[in-house]
Structures are given as C-alpha cells and as structure tokens.
C-alpha positions in Angstrom: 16.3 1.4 7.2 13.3 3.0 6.6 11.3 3.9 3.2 10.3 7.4 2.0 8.5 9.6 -1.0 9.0 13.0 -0.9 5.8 14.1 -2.0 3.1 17.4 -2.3 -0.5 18.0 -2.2 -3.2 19.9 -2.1 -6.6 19.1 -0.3 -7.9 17.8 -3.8 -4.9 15.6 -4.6 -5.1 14.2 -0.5 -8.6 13.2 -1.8 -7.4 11.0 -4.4 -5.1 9.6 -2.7 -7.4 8.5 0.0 -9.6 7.1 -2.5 -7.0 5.0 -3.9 -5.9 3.6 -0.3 -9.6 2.7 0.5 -9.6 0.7 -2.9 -6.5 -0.8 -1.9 -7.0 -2.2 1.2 -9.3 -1.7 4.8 -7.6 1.4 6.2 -7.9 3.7 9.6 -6.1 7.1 9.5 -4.7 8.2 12.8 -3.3 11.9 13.8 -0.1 12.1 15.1 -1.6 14.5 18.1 -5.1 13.6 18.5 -7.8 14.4 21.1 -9.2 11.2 20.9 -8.2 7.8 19.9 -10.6 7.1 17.6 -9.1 7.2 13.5 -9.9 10.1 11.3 -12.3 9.4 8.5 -9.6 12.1 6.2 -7.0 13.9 5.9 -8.6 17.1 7.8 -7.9 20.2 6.4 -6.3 21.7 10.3 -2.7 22.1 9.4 -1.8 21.1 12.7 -3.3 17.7 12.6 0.1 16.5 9.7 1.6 14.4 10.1 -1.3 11.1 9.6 -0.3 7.6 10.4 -2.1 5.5 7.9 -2.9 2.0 9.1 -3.8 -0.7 6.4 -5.8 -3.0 8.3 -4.2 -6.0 6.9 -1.3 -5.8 9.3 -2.5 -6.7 12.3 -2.1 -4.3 15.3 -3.5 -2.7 18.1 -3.3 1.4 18.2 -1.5 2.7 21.4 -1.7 6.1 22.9 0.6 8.2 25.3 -1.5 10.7 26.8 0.2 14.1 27.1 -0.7 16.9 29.5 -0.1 20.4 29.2 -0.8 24.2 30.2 -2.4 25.8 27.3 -0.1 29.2 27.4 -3.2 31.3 25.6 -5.7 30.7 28.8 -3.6 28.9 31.4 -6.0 25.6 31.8 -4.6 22.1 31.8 -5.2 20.1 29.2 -4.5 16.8 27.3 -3.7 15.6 24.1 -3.1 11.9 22.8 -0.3 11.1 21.2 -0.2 7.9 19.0 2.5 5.3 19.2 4.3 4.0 16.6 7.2 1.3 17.7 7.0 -1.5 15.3 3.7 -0.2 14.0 2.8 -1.2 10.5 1.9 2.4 9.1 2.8 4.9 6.7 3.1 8.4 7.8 2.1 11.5 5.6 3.2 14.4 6.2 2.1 17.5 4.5 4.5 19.5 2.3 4.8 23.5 3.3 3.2 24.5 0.2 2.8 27.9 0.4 6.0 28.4 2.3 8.2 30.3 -0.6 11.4 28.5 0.0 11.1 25.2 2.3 13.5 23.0 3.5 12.0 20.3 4.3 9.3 18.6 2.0 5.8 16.3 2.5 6.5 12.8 2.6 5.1 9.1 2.9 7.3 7.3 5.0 7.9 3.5 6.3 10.3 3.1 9.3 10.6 -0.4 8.3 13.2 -1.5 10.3 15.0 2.0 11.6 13.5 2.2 14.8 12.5 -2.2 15.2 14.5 -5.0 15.2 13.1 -8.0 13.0 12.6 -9.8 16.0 10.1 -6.7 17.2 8.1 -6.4 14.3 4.9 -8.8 14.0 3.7 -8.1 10.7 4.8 -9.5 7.3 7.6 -7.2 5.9 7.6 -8.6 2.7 3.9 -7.8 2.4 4.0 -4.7 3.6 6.8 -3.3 1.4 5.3 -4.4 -1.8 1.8 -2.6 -0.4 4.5 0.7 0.1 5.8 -0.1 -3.2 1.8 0.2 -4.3 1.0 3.3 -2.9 4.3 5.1 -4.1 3.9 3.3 -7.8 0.5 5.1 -7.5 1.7 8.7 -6.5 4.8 8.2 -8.9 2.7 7.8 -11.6 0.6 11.0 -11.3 3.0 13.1 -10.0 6.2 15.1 -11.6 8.9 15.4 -9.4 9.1 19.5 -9.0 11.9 22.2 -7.0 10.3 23.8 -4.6 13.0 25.6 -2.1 15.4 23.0 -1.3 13.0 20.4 -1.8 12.0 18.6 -4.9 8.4 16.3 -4.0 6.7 14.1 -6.3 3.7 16.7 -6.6 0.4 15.7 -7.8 -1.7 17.7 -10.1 -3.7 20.3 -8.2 -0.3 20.8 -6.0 1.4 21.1 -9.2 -1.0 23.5 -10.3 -0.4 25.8 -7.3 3.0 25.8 -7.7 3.2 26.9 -11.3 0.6 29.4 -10.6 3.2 30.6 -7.9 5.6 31.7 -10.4 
C-alpha cells in the first residue's frame, strides 16, 4: 500500500518546503498536466498545475509522457497537453489543499504509491531507501505543522496556512 500526509499550505510554506527538498537531495518537480516535459523549477502559483510529482534524483528513472489531445471548448482549436506517467515511478505527489474552500472534503497531501499500483517485481528503485527519504520529508512537515479541522479534513498545516486559517474564523 501506498504512503500519505495530509497536509496544507500556502505559497510561503510551499517555499520552505522546497528549500528543504533541495537540501535533501538533487530534485526535478514535474506537473501532473504539463505543456512541456521539461521539470518545473517550483511549485507555480496556477492552481491548475496541483497536483506536482516530485522526483528525488537519487532513484533512478526516466520521466514518461502521454500526450493528450483535445478541443479547447472556449475557442474550438485543437490542442495538446502532456500528461506525466507515474507506474513504478519513484515520486512523491503534492497535491494542494482547497484552502480557501470553506468546508472541503478532501485535503492537500504528499503521497507514495509505494507498492499500490506496482508489484515488487515492477519497481527498480530501492524501497527501503525511498521510504526512509518519505519518512524524511514527512518528519520535516510533522514537525512544523499542527494538525488542524478544516471541513472534513484535518492536514498537518504549516505556519502561514495555519495563519490563514485562524484568520478565517
């Protein structure tokens, strides 16, 4: 089964958390819908580029991309997005929490499929490894966070999402 932190923040606490990764490792950030294949030097503030696959270089693999075609329905032209794949990828996703939604029910997160959508014998990076640099990153979120309600959701949220939310009262 897969690993997961339910988690908030704002564009301030996404900037400390990058930092942190960066320290921790060589990292590429990848959008789950992209134009281009190329990784994301942040978390960019369009909402519509959440969820991020976050790729800690260690862990050897190759990105992969589907690309997708549609009709854009505002001016009828055909167009093309790419979509990353993630089958037995070593990556943690982050998706943004709804924070200014006034009663969500679903939160942010940082997730690990681990071994939900692989088989052991599908997966070609160290496990092991990887969990304990999961274990890292949510030791680090855990640790500056307080878990808060927030709808039906209750995320680990770090300061400046915090902040919003008790302002929000």
């Amino acid at each position: 089964m897969g690993r997961q932190l339910a988690v908030a923040m704002e564009h301030e606490d996404e900037e400390a958390f990058l930092t942190f990764l960066r320290a921790s490792g060589d990292i590429a950030i990848y959008r789950s819908w992209s134009p281009n294949p190329e990784p994301v030097a942040s978390f960019t503030s369009d909402l519509t580029a959440s969820p991020f696959w976050i790729h800690n270089r260690e862990f050897i693999w190759e990105p992969r991309f589907e690309r997708v075609s549609y009709v854009n329905k505002a001016n009828g032209t055909h167009e093309a997005y790419l979509r990353l794949t993630t089958w037995h990828a070593p990556f943690i996703e982050y998706s943004r929490h709804p924070i200014a939604a006034p009663d969500p029910q679903v939160s942010g997160r940082l997730y690990w499929a681990k071994l939900f959508l692989s088989q052991p014998h599908e997966v070609t990076y160290d496990l092991a490894a990887f969990d304990a640099w999961f274990t890292r990153v949510s030791r680090w979120v855990r640790t500056r966070a307080k878990k808060t309600m927030h709808g039906a959701t209750e995320p680990w949220c770090l300061p400046a999402a915090q902040r919003r939310l008790q302002n929000a009262l």
